[in-house]
C-alpha positions as CSV (number, residue, x, y, z in Angstrom):
1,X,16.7,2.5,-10.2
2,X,15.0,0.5,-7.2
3,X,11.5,-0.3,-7.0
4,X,10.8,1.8,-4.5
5,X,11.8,4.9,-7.5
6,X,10.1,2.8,-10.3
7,X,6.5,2.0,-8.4
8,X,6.5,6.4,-7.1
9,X,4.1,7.4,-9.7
10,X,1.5,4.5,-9.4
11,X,1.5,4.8,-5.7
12,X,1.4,8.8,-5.3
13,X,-1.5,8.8,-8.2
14,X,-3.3,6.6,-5.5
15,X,-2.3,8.7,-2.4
16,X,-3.4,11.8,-4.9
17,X,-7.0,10.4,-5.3
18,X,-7.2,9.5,-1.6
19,X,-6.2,13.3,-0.7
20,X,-8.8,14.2,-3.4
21,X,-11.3,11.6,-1.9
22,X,-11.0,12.9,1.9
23,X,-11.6,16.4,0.7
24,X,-15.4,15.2,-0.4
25,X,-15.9,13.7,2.6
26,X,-15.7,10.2,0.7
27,X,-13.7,8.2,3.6
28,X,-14.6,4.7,2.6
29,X,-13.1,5.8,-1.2
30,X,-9.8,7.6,0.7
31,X,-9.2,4.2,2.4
32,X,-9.6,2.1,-0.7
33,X,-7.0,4.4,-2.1
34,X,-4.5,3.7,0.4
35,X,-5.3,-0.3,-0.2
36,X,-4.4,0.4,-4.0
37,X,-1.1,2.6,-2.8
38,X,-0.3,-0.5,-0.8
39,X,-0.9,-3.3,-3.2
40,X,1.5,-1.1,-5.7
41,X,4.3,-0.3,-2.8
42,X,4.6,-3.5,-1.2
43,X,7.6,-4.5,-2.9
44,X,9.2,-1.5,-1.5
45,X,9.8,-1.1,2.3
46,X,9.1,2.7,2.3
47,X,6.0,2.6,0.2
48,X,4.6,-0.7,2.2
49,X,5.4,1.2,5.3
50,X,4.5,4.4,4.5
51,X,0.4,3.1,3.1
52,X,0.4,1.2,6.5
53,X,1.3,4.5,8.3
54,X,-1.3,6.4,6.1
55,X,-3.6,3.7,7.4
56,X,-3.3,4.2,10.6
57,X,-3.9,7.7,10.4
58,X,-7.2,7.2,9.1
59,X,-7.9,4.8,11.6
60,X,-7.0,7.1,14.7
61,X,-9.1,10.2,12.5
62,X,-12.5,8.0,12.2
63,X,-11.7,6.4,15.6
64,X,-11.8,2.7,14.0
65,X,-9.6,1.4,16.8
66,X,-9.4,-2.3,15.3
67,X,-7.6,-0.8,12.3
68,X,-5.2,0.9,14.6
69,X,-4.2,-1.8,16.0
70,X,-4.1,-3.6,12.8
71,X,-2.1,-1.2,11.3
72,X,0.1,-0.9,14.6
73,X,1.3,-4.3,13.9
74,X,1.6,-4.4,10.1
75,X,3.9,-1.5,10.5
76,X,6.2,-3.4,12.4
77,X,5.6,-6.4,9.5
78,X,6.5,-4.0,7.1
79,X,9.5,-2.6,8.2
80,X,11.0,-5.9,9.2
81,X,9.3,-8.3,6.6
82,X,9.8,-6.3,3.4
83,X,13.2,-6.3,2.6
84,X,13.4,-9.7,2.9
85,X,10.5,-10.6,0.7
86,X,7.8,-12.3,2.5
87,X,4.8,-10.2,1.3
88,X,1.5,-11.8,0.7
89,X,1.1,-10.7,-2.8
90,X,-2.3,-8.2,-3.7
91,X,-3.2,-8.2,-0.2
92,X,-4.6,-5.1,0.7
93,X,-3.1,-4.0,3.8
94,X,-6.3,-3.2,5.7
95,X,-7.1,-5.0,9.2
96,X,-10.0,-6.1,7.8
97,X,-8.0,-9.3,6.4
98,X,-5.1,-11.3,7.5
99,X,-1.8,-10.0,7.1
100,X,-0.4,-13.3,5.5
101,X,-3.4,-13.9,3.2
102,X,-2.3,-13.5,-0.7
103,X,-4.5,-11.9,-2.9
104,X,-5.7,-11.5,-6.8
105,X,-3.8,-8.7,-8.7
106,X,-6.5,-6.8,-10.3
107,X,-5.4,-6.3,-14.2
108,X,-4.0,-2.5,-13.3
109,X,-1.9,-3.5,-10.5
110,X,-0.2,-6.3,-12.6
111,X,0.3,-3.4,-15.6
112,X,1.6,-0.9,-13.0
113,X,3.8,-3.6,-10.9
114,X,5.5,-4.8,-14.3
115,X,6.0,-1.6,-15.8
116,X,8.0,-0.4,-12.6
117,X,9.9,-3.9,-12.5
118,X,10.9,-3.5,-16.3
119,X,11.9,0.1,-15.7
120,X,14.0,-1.5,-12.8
121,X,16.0,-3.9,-15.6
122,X,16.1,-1.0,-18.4
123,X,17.7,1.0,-15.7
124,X,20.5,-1.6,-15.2
């Protein structure tokens, strides 16, 4: 098992309450959402790239054209960057902060991020 099959559940229960949040008009929530989904899938390139696409999306919807952009070149970050492991851990993923700037796992993302590493090693 890879990461990218260990960390599915955490992530998709993020994208799940995004869809939900979008739905209720709640756009601020469906973003934070994706920034959860991409703390949890940035070990993995599909998941990192796949929140970053997600954000972009949103961006282009609610015509936040920074974030597009943003997004734009994180994408290319993501797919090239991820595989080799230079990830600013925690960060968020939104153009709001720098793409290089490391942030504070909240409690939850450590649990979620461990529990998919040790399923990784049982997996072995």
């Amino acid at each position: 098992m890879n990461f990218t099959q260990a960390i599915k559940f955490s992530v998709l229960r993020e994208l799940s309450k995004a869809r939900k949040a979008e739905k209720s008009g709640f756009w601020a929530a469906q973003f934070s959402h994706y920034e959860n989904a991409h703390i949890l899938g940035q070990g993995s390139t599909y998941w990192h790239t796949y929140t970053h696409w997600l954000m972009l999306c949103w961006g282009w919807q609610h015509r936040a054209y920074p974030e597009v952009a943003g997004q734009i070149f994180r994408i290319v970050g993501a797919v090239t960057k991820t595989v080799i492991g230079l990830l600013p851990q925690g960060n968020t993923g939104g153009a709001n902060v720098s793409p290089f700037k490391p942030m504070a796992l909240s409690p939850a993302h450590k649990r979620a991020i461990l529990s998919a590493n040790r399923k990784m090693v049982r997996e072995r």
